[in-house]
C-alpha atoms as a printed R data frame, in Angstrom:
    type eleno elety resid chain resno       x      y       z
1   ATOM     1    CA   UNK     A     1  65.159 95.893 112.887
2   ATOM     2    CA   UNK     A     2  67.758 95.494 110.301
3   ATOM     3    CA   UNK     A     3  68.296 92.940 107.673
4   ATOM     4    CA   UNK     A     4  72.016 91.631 107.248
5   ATOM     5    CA   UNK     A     5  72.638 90.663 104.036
6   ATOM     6    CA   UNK     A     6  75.286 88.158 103.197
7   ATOM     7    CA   UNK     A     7  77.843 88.359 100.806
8   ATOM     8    CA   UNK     A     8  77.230 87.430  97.145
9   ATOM     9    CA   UNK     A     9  80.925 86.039  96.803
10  ATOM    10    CA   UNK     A    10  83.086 84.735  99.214
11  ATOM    11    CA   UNK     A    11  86.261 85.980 100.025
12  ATOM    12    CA   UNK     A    12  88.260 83.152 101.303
13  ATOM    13    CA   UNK     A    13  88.112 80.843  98.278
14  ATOM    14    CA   UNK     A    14  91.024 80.113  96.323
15  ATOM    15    CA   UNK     A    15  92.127 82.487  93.711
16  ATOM    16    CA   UNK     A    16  94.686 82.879  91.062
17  ATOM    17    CA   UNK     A    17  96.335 86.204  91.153
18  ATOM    18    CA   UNK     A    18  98.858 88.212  89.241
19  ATOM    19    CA   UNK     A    19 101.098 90.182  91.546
20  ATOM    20    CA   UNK     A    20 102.948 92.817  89.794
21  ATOM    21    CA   UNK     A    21 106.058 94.160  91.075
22  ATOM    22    CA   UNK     A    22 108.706 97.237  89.759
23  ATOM    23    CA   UNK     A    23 112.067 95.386  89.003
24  ATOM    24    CA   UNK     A    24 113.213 91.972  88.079
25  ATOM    25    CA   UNK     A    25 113.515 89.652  90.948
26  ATOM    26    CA   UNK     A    26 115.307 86.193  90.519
27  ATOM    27    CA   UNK     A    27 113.896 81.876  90.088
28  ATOM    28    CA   UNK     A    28 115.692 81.975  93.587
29  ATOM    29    CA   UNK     A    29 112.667 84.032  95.034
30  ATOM    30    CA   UNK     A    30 110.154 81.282  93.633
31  ATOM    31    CA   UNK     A    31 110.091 79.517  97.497
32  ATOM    32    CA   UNK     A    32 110.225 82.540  99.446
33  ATOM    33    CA   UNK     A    33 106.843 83.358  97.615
34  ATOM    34    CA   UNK     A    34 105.094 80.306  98.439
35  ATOM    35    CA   UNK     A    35 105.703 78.907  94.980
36  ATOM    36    CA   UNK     A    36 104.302 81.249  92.742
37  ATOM    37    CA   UNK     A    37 105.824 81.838  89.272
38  ATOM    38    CA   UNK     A    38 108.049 84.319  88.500
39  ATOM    39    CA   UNK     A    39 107.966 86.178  85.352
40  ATOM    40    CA   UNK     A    40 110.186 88.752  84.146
41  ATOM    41    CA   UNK     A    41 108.316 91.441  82.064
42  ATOM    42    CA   UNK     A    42 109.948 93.288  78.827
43  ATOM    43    CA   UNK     A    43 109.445 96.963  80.845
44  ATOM    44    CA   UNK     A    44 111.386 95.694  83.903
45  ATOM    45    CA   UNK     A    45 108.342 94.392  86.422
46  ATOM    46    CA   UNK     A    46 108.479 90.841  87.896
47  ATOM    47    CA   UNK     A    47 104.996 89.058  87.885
48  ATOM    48    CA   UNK     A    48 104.442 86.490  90.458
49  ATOM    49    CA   UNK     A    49 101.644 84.184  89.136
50  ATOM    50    CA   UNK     A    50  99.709 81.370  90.711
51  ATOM    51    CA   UNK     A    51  97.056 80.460  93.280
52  ATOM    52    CA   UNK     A    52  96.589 81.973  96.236
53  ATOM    53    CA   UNK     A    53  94.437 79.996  98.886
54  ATOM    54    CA   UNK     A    54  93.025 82.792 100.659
55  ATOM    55    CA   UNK     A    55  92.228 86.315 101.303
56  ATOM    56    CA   UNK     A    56  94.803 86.029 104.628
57  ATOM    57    CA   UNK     A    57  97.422 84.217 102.389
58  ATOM    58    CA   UNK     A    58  97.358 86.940 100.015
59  ATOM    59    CA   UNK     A    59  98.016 89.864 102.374
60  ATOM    60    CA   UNK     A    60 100.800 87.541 103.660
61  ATOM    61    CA   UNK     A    61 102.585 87.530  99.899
62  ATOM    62    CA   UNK     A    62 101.910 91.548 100.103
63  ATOM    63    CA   UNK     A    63 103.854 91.702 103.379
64  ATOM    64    CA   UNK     A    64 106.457 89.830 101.584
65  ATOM    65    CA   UNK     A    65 106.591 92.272  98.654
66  ATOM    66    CA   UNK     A    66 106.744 95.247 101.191
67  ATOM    67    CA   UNK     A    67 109.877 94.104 103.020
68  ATOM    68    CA   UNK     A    68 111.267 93.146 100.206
69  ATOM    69    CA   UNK     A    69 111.377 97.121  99.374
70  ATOM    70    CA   UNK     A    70 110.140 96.708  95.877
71  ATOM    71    CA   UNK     A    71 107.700 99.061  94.629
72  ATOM    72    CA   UNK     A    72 103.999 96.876  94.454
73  ATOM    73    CA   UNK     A    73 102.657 97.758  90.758
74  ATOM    74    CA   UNK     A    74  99.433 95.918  90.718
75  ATOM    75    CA   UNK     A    75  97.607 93.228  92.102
76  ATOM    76    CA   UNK     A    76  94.711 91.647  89.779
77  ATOM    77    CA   UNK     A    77  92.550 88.457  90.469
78  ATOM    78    CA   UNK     A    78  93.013 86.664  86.899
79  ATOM    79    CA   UNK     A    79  90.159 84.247  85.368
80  ATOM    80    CA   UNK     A    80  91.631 80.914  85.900
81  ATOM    81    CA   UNK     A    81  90.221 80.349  82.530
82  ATOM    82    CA   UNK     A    82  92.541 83.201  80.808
83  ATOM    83    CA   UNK     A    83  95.853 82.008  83.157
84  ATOM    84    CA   UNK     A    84  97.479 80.226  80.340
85  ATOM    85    CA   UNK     A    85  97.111 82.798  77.694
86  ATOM    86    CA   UNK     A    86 100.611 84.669  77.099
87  ATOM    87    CA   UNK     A    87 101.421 87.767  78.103
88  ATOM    88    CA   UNK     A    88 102.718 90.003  75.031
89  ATOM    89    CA   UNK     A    89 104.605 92.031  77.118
90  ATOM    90    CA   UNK     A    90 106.713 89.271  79.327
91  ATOM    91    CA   UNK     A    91 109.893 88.759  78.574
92  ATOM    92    CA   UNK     A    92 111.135 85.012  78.032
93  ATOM    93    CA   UNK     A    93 114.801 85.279  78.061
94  ATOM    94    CA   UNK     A    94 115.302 84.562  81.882
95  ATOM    95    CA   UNK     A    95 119.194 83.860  81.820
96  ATOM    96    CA   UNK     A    96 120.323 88.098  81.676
97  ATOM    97    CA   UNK     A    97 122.538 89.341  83.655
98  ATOM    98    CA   UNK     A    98 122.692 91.357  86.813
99  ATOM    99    CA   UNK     A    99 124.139 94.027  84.558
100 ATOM   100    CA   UNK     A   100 121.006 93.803  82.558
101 ATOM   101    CA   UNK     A   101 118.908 95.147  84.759
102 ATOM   102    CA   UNK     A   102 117.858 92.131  87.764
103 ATOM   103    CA   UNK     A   103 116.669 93.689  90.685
104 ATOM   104    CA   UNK     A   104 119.036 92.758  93.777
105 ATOM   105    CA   UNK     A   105 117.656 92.925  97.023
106 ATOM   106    CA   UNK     A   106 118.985 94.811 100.230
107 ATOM   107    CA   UNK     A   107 121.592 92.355 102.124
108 ATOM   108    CA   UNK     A   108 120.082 93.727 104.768
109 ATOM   109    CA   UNK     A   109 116.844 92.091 103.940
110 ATOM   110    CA   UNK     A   110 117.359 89.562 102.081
111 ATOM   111    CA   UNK     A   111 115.524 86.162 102.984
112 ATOM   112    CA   UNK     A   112 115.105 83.451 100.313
């Protein structure tokens, strides 16, 4: 007979994650993400910040990203003891331009 063994960590606790997308994406996205931060980096990515509740909710924010059409960079489960450290590499001026290099959705898709 076999043994099961059970997990050591469970997969459907909260988490904080980092979700790191190619392009700039807009504040008006912030709801439309479930309310996760948006952060525009210095090399052009967007990082979407905060807690995610689940394992389920989290493949629901990727399915987001994908029909968005916006190329999916990373995805990293931060230490909710390092999530208020700065990144060096985000950028802090949030009022450029669209001719500055904000990412604008398809029409055709777009659902904020």
């Amino acid at each position: 007979m076999t043994k099961t063994h059970a997990p050591t960590e469970e997969h459907d606790e909260p988490g904080l994650y980092e979700i790191r997308v190619k392009g700039h994406l807009d504040k008006r996205w912030t709801n439309w993400f479930g309310g996760l931060t948006i952060t525009l980096a210095d090399n052009g990515d967007t990082l979407l910040t905060g807690p995610v509740v689940d394992q389920a909710a989290l493949h629901g924010l990727l399915r987001k990203v994908r029909d968005l059409g916006v190329p999916l960079v990373a995805v990293i489960q931060l230490d909710p003891n390092q999530a208020n450290e700065p990144d060096v590499n985000v950028d802090t001026d949030h009022n450029r331009s669209e001719k500055e290099g904000k990412w604008k959705p398809d029409n055709r898709r777009n659902r904020p």
